[in-house]
Each structure stands twice: as C-alpha cells, then as structure tokens.
CHARMM-style PDB file with segment names, atoms N, HN, CA, C and O in Angstrom:
ATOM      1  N   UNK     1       4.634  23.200  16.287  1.00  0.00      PROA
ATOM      2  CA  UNK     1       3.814  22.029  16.498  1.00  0.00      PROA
ATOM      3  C   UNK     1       3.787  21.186  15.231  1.00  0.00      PROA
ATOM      4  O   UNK     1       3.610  21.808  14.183  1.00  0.00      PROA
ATOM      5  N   UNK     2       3.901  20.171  15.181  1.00  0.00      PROA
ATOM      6  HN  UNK     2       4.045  19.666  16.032  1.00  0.00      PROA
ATOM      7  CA  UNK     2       3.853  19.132  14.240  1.00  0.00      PROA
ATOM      8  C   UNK     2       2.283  18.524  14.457  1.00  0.00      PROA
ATOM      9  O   UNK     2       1.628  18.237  15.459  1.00  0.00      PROA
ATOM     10  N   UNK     3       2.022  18.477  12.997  1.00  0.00      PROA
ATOM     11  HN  UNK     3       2.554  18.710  12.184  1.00  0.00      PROA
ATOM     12  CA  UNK     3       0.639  17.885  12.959  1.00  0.00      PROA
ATOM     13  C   UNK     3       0.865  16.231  12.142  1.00  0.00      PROA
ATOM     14  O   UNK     3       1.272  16.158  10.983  1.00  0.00      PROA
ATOM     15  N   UNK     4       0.530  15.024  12.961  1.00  0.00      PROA
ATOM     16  HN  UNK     4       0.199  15.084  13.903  1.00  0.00      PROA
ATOM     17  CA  UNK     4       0.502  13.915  11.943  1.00  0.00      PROA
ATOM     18  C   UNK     4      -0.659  13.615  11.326  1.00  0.00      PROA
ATOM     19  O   UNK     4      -1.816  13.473  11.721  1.00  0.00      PROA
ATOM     20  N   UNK     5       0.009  13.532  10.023  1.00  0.00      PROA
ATOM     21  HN  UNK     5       0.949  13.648   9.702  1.00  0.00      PROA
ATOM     22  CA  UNK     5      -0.655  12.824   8.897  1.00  0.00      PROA
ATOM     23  C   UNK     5      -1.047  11.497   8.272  1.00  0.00      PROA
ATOM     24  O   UNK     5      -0.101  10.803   7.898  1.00  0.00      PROA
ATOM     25  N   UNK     6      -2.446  10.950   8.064  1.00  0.00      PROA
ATOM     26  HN  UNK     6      -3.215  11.513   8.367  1.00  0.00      PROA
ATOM     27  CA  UNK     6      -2.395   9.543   7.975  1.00  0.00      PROA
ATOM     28  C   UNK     6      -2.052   9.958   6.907  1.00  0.00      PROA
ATOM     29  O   UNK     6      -1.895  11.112   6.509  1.00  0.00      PROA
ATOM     30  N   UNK     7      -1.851   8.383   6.112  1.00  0.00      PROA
ATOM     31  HN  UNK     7      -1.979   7.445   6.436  1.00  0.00      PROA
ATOM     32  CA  UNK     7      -1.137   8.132   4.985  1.00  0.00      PROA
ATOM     33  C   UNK     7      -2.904   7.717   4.057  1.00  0.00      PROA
ATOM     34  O   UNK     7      -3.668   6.798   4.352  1.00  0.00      PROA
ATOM     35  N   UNK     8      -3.017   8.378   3.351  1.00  0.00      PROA
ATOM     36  HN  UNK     8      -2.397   9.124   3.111  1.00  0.00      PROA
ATOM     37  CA  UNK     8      -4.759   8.021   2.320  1.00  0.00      PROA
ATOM     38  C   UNK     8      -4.250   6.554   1.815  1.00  0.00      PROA
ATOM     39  O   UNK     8      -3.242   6.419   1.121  1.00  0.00      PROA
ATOM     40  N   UNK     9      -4.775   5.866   2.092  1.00  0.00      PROA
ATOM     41  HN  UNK     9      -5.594   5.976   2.655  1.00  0.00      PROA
ATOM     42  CA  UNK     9      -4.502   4.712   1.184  1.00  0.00      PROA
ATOM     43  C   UNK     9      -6.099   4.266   0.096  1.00  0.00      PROA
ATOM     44  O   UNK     9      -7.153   3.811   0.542  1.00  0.00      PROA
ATOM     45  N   UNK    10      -5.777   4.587  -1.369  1.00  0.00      PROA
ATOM     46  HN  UNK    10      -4.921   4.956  -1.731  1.00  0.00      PROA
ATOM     47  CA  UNK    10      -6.814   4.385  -2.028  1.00  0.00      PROA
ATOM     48  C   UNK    10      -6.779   3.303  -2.744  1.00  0.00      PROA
ATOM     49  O   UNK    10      -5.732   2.666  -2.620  1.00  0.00      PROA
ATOM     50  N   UNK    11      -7.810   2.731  -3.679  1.00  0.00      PROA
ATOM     51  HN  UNK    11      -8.660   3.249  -3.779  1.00  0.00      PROA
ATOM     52  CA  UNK    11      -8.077   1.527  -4.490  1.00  0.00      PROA
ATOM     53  C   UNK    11      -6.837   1.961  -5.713  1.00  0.00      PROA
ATOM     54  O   UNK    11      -5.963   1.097  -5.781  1.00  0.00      PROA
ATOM     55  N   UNK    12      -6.707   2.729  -6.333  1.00  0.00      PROA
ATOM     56  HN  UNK    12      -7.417   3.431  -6.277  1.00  0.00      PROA
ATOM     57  CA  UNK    12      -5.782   3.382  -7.218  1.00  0.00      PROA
ATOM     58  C   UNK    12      -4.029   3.550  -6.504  1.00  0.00      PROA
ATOM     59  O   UNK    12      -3.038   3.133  -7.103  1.00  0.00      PROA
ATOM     60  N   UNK    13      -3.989   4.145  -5.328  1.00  0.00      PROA
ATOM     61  HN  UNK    13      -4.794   4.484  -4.842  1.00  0.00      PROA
ATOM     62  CA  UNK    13      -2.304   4.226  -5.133  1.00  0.00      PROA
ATOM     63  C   UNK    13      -2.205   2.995  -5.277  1.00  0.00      PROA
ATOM     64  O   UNK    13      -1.376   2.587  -6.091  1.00  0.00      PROA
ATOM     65  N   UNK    14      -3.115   1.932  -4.440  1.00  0.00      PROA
ATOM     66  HN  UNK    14      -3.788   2.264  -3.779  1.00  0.00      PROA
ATOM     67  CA  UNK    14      -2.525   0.282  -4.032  1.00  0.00      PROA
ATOM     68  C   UNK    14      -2.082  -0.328  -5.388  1.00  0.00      PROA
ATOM     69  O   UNK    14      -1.087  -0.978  -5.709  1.00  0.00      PROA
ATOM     70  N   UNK    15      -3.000   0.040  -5.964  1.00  0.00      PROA
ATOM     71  HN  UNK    15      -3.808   0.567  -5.703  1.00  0.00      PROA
ATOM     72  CA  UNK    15      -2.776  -0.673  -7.436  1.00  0.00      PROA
ATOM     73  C   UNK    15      -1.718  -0.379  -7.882  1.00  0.00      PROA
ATOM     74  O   UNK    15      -0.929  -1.273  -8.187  1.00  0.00      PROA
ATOM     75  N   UNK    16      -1.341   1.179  -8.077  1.00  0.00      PROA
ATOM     76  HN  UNK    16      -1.982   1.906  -7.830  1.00  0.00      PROA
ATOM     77  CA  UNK    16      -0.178   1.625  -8.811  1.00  0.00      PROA
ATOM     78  C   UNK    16       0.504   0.607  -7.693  1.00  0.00      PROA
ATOM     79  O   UNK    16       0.269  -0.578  -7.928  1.00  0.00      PROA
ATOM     80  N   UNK    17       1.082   0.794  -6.848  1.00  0.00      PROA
ATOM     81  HN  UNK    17       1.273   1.757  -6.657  1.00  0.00      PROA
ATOM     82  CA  UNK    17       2.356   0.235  -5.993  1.00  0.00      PROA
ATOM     83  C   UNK    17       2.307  -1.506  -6.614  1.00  0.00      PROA
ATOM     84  O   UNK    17       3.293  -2.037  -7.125  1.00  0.00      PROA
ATOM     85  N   UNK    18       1.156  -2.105  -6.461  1.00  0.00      PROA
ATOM     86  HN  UNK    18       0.355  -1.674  -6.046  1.00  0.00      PROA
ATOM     87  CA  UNK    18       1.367  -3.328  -7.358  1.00  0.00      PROA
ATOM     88  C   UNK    18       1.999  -3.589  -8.378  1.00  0.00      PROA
ATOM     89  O   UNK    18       2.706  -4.590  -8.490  1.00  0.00      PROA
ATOM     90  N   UNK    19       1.764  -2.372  -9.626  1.00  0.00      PROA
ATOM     91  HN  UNK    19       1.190  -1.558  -9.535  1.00  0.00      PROA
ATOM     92  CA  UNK    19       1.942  -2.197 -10.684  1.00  0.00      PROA
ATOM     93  C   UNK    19       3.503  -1.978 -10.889  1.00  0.00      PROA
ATOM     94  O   UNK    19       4.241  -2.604 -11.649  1.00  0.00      PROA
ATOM     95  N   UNK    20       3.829  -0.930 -10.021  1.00  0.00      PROA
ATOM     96  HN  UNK    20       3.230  -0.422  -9.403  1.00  0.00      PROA
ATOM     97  CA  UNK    20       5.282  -0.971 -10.238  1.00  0.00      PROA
ATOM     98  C   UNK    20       6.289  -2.032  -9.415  1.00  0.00      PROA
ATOM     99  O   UNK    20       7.514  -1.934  -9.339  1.00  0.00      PROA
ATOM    100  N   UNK    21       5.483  -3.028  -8.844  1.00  0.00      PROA
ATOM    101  HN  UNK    21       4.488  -3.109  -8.905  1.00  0.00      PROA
ATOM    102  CA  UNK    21       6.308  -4.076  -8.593  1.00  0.00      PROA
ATOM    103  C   UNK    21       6.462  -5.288  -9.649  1.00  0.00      PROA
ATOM    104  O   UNK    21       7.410  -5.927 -10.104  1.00  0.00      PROA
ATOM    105  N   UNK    22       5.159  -5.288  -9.802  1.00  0.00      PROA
ATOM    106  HN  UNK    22       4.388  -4.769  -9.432  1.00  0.00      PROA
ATOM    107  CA  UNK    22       4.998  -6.033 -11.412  1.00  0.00      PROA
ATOM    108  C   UNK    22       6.190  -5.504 -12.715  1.00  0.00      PROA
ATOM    109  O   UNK    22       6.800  -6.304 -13.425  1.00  0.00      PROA
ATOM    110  N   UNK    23       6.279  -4.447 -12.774  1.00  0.00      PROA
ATOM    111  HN  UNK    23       5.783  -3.797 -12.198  1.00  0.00      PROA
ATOM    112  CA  UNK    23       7.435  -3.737 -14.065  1.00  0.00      PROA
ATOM    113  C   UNK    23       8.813  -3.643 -13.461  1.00  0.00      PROA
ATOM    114  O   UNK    23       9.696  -3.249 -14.222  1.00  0.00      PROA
ATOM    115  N   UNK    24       9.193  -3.979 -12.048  1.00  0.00      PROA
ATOM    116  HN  UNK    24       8.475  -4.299 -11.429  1.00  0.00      PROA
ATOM    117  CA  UNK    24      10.514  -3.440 -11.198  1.00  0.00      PROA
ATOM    118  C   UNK    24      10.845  -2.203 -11.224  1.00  0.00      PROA
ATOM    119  O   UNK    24      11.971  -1.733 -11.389  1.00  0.00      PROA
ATOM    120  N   UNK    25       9.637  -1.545 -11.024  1.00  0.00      PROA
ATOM    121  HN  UNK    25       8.722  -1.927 -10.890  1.00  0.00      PROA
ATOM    122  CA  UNK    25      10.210   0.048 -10.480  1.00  0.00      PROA
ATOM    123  C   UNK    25      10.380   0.315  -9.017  1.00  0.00      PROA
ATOM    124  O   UNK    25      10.902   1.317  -8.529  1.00  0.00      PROA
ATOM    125  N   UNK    26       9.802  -0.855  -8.289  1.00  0.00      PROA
ATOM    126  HN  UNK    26       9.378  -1.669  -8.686  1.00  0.00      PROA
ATOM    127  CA  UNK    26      10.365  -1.213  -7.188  1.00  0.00      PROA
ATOM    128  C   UNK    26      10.284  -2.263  -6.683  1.00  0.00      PROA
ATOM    129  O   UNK    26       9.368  -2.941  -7.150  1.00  0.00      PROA
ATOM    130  N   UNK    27      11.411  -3.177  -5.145  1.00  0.00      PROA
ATOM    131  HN  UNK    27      12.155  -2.626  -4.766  1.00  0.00      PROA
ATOM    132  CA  UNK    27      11.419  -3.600  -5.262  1.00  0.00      PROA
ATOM    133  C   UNK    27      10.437  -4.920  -4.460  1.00  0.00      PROA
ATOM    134  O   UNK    27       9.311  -4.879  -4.958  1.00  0.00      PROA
ATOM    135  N   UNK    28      10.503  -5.696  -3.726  1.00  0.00      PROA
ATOM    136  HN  UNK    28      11.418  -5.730  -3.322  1.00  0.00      PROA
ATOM    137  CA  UNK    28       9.341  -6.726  -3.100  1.00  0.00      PROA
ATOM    138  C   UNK    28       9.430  -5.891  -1.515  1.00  0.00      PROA
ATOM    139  O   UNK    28       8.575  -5.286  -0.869  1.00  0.00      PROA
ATOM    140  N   UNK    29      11.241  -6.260  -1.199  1.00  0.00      PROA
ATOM    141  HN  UNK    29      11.936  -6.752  -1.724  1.00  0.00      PROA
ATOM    142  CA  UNK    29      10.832  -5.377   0.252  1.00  0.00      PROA
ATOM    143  C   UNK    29      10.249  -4.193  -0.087  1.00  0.00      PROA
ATOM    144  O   UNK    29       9.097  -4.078   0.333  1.00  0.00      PROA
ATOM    145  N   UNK    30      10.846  -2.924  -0.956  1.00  0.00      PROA
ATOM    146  HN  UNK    30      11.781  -3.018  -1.297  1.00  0.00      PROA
ATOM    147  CA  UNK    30       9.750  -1.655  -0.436  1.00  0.00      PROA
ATOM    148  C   UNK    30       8.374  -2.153  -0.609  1.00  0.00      PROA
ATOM    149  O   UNK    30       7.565  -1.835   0.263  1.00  0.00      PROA
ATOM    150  N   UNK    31       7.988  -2.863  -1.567  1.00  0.00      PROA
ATOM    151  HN  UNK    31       8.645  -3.122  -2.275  1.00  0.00      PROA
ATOM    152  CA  UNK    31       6.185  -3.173  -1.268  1.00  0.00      PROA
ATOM    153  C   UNK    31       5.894  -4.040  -0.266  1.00  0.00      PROA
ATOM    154  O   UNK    31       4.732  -4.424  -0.131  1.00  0.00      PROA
ATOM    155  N   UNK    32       6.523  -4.312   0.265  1.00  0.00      PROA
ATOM    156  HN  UNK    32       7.467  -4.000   0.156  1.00  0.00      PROA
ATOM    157  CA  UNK    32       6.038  -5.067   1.750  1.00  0.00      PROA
ATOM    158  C   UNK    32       6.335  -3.823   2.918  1.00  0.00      PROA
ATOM    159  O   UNK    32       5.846  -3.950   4.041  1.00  0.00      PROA
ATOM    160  N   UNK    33       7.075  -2.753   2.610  1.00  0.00      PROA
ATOM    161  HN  UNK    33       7.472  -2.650   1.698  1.00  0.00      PROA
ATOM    162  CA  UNK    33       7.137  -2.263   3.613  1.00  0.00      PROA
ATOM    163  C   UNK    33       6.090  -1.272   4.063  1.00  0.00      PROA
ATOM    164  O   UNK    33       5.623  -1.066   5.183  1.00  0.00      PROA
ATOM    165  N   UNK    34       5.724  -0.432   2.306  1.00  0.00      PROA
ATOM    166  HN  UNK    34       6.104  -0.599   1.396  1.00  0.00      PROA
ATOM    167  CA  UNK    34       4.894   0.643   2.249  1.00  0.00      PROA
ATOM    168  C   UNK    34       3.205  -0.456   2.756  1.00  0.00      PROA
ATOM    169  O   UNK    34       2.444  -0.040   3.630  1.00  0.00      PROA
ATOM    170  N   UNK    35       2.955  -1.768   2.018  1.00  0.00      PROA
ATOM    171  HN  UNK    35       3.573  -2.106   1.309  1.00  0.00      PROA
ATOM    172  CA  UNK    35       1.671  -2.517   2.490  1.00  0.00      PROA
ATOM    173  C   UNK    35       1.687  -2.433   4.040  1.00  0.00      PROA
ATOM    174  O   UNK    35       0.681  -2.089   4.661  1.00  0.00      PROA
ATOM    175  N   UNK    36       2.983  -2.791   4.715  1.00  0.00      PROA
ATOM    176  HN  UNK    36       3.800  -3.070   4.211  1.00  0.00      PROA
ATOM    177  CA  UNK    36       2.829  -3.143   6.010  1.00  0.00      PROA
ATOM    178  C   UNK    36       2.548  -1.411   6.884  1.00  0.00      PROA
ATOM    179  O   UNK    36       1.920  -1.155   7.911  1.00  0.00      PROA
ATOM    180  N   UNK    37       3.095  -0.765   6.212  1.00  0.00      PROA
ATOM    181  HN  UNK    37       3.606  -0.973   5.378  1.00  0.00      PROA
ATOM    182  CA  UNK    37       3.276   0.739   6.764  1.00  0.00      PROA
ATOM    183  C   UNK    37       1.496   1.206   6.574  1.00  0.00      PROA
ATOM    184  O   UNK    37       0.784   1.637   7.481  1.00  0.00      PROA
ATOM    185  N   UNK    38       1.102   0.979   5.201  1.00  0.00      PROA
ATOM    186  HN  UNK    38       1.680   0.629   4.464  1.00  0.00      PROA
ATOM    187  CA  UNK    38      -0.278   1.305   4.760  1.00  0.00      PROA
ATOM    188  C   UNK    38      -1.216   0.448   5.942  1.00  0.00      PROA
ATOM    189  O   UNK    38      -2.318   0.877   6.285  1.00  0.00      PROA
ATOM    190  N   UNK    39      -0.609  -0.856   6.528  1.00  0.00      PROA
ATOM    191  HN  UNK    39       0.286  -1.205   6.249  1.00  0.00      PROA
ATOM    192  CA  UNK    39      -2.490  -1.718   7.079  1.00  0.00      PROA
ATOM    193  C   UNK    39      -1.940  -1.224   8.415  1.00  0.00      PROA
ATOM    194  O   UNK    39      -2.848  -1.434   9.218  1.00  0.00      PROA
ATOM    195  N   UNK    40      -0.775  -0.605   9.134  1.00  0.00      PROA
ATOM    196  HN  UNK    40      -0.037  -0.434   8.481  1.00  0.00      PROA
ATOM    197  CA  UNK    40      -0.958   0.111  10.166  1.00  0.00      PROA
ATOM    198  C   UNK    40      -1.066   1.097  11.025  1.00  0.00      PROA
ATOM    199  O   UNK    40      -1.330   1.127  12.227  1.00  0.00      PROA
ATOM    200  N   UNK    41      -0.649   2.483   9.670  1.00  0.00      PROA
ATOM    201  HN  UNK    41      -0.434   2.458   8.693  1.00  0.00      PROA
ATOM    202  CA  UNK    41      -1.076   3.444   9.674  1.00  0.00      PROA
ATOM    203  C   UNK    41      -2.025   4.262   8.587  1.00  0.00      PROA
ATOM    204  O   UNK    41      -2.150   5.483   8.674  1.00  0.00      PROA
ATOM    205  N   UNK    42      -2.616   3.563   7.661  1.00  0.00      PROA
ATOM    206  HN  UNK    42      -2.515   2.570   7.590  1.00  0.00      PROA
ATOM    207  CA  UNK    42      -3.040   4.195   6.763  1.00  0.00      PROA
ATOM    208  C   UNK    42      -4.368   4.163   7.269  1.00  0.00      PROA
ATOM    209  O   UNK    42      -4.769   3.594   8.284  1.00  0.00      PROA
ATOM    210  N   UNK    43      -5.093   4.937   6.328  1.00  0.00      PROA
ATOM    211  HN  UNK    43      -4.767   5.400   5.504  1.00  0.00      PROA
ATOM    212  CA  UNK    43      -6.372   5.260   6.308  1.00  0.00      PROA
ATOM    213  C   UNK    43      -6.949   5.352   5.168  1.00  0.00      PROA
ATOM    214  O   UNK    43      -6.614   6.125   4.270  1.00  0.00      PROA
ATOM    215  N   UNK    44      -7.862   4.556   5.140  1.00  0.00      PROA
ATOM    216  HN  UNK    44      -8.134   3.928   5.870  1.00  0.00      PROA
ATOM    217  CA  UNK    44      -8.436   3.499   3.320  1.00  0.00      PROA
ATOM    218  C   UNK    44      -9.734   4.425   3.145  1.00  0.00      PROA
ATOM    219  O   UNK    44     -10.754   4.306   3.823  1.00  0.00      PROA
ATOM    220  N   UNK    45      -9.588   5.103   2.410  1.00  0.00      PROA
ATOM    221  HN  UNK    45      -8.759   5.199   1.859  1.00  0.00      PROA
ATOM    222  CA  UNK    45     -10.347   5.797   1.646  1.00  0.00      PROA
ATOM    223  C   UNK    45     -11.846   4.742   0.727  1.00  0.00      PROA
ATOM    224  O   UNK    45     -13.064   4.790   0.895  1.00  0.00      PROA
ATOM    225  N   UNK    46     -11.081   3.994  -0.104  1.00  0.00      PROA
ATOM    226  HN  UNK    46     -10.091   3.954  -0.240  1.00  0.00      PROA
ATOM    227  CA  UNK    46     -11.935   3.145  -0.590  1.00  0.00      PROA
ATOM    228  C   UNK    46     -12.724   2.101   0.576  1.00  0.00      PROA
ATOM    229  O   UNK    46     -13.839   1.622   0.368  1.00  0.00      PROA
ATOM    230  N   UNK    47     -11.986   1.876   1.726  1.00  0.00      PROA
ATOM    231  HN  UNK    47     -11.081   2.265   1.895  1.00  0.00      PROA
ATOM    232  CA  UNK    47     -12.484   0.916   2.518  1.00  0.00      PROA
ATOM    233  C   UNK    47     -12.325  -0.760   1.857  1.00  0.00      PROA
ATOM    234  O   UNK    47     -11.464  -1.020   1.017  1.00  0.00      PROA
ATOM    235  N   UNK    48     -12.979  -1.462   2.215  1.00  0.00      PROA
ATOM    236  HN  UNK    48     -13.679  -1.251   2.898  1.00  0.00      PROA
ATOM    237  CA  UNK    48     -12.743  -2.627   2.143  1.00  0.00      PROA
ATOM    238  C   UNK    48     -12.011  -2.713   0.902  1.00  0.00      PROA
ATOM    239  O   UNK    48     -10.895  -3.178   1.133  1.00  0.00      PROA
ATOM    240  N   UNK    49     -12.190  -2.444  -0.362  1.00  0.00      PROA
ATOM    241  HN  UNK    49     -13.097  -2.066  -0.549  1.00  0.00      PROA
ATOM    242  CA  UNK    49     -11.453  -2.718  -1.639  1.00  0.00      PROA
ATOM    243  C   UNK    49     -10.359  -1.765  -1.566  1.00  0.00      PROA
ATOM    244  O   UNK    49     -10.368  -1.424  -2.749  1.00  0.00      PROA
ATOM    245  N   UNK    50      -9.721  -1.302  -1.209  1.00  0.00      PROA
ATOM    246  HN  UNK    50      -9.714  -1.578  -0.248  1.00  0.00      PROA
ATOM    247  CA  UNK    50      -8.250  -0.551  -0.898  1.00  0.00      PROA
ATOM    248  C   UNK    50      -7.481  -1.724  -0.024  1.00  0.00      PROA
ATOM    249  O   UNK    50      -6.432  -2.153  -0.505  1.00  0.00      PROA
ATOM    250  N   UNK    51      -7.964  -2.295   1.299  1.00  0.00      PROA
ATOM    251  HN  UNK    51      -8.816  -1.947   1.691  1.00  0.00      PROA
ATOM    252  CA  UNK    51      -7.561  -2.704   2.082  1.00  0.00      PROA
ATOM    253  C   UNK    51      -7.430  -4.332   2.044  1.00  0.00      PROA
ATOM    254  O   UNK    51      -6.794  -5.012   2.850  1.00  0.00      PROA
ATOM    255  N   UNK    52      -8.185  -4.806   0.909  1.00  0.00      PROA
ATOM    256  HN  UNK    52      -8.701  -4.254   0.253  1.00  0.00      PROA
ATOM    257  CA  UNK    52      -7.632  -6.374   0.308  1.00  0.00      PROA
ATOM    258  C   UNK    52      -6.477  -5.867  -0.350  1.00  0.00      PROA
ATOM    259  O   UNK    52      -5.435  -6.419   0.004  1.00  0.00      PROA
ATOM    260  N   UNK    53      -6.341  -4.783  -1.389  1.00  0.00      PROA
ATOM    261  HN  UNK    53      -7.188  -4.335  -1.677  1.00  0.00      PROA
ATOM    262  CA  UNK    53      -5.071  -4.563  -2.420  1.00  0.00      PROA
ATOM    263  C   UNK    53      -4.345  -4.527  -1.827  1.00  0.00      PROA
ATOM    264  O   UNK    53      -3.540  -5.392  -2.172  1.00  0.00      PROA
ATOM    265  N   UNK    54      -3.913  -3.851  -0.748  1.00  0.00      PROA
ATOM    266  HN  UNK    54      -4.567  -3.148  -0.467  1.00  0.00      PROA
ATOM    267  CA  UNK    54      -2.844  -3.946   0.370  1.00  0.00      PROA
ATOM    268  C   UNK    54      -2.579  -5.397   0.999  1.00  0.00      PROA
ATOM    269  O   UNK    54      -1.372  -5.634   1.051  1.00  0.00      PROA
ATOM    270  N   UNK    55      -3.250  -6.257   1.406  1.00  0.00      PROA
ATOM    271  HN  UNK    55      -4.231  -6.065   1.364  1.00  0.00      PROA
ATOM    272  CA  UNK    55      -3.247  -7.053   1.417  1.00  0.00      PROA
ATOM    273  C   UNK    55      -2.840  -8.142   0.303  1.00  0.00      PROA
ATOM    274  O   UNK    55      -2.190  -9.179   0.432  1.00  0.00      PROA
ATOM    275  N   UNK    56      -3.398  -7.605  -0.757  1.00  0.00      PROA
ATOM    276  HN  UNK    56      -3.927  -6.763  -0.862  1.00  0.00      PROA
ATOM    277  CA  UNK    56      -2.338  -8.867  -1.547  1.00  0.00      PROA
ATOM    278  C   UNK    56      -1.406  -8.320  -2.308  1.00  0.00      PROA
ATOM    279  O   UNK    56      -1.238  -8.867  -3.398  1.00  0.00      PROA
ATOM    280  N   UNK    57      -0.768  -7.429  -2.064  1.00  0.00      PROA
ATOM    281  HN  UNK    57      -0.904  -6.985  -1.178  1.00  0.00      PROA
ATOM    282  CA  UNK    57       0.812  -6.500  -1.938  1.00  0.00      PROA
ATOM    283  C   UNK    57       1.134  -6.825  -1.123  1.00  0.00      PROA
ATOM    284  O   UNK    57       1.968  -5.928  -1.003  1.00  0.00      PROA
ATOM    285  N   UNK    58       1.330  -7.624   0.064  1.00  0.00      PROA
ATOM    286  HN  UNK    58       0.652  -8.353  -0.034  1.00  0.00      PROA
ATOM    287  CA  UNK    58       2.081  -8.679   1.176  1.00  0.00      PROA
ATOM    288  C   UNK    58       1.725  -9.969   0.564  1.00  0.00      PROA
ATOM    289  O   UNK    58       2.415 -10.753   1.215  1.00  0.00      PROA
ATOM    290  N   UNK    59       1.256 -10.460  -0.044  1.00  0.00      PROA
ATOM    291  HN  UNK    59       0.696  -9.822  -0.572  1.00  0.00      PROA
ATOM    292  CA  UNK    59       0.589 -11.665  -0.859  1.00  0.00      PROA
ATOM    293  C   UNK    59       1.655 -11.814  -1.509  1.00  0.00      PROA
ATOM    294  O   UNK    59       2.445 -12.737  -1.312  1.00  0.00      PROA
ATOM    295  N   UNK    60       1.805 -10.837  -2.433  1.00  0.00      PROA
ATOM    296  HN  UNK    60       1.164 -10.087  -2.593  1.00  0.00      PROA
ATOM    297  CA  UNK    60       2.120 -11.026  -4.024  1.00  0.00      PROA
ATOM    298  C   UNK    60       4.133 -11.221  -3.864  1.00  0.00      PROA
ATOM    299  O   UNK    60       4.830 -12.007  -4.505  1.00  0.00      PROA
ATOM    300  N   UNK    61       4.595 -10.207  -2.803  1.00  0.00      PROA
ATOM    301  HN  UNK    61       4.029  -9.568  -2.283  1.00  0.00      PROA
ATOM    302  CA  UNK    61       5.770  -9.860  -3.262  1.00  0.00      PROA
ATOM    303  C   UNK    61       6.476 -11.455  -1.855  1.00  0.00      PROA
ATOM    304  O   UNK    61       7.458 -12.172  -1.662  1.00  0.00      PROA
ATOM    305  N   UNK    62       5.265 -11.199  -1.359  1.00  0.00      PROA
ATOM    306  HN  UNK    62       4.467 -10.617  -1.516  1.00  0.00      PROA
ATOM    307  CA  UNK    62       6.126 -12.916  -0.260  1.00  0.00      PROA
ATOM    308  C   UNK    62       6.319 -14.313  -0.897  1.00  0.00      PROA
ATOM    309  OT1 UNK    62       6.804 -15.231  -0.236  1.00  0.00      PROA
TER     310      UNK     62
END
C-alpha cells in the first residue's frame, strides 16, 4: 500500500527556494514548478505567511 504524502510547505522552505533562485542554484522554471506544485498540493504549515511566499515565487521568477 502506498501512503500519500502532502508536501509541508513552511515560511522557511519558501524562502530558501526564493533564495536559491536569487543566487542560481536553481532555475525560474523549477521555482515555478515546485510554487505551482506547493499552492496545489502542499500543505502550509505557517498558513497565510507560507502561502503569500509561494505566491511571490510565481511573482518573482515570471
């Protein structure tokens, strides 16, 4: 049996993932993909302030 797992999305991962788009440790598509992957399967730990950062990680890299 396979059990699925949400994906935690916190105020801290979002940031890091910002962060390493900011330095090019990765690149605009993967942060649009992991943001878009995060606002439709994730599950925001921080709540509202996790879920703007994700949001402007589709902001930032469009």
């Amino acid at each position: 049996m396979c059990a699925y797992m949400k994906m935690k999305i916190t105020l801290q991962n979002s940031a890091k993932k910002i962060t390493d788009y900011l330095h090019h440790k990765i690149s605009a598509e993967e942060l649009v993909d992991w943001a878009e992957t995060a606002m439709m399967e994730g599950e925001f730990e921080d709540g509202y302030k996790a879920s703007i950062t994700v949001k402007q990680a589709t902001a930032i890299s469009g």
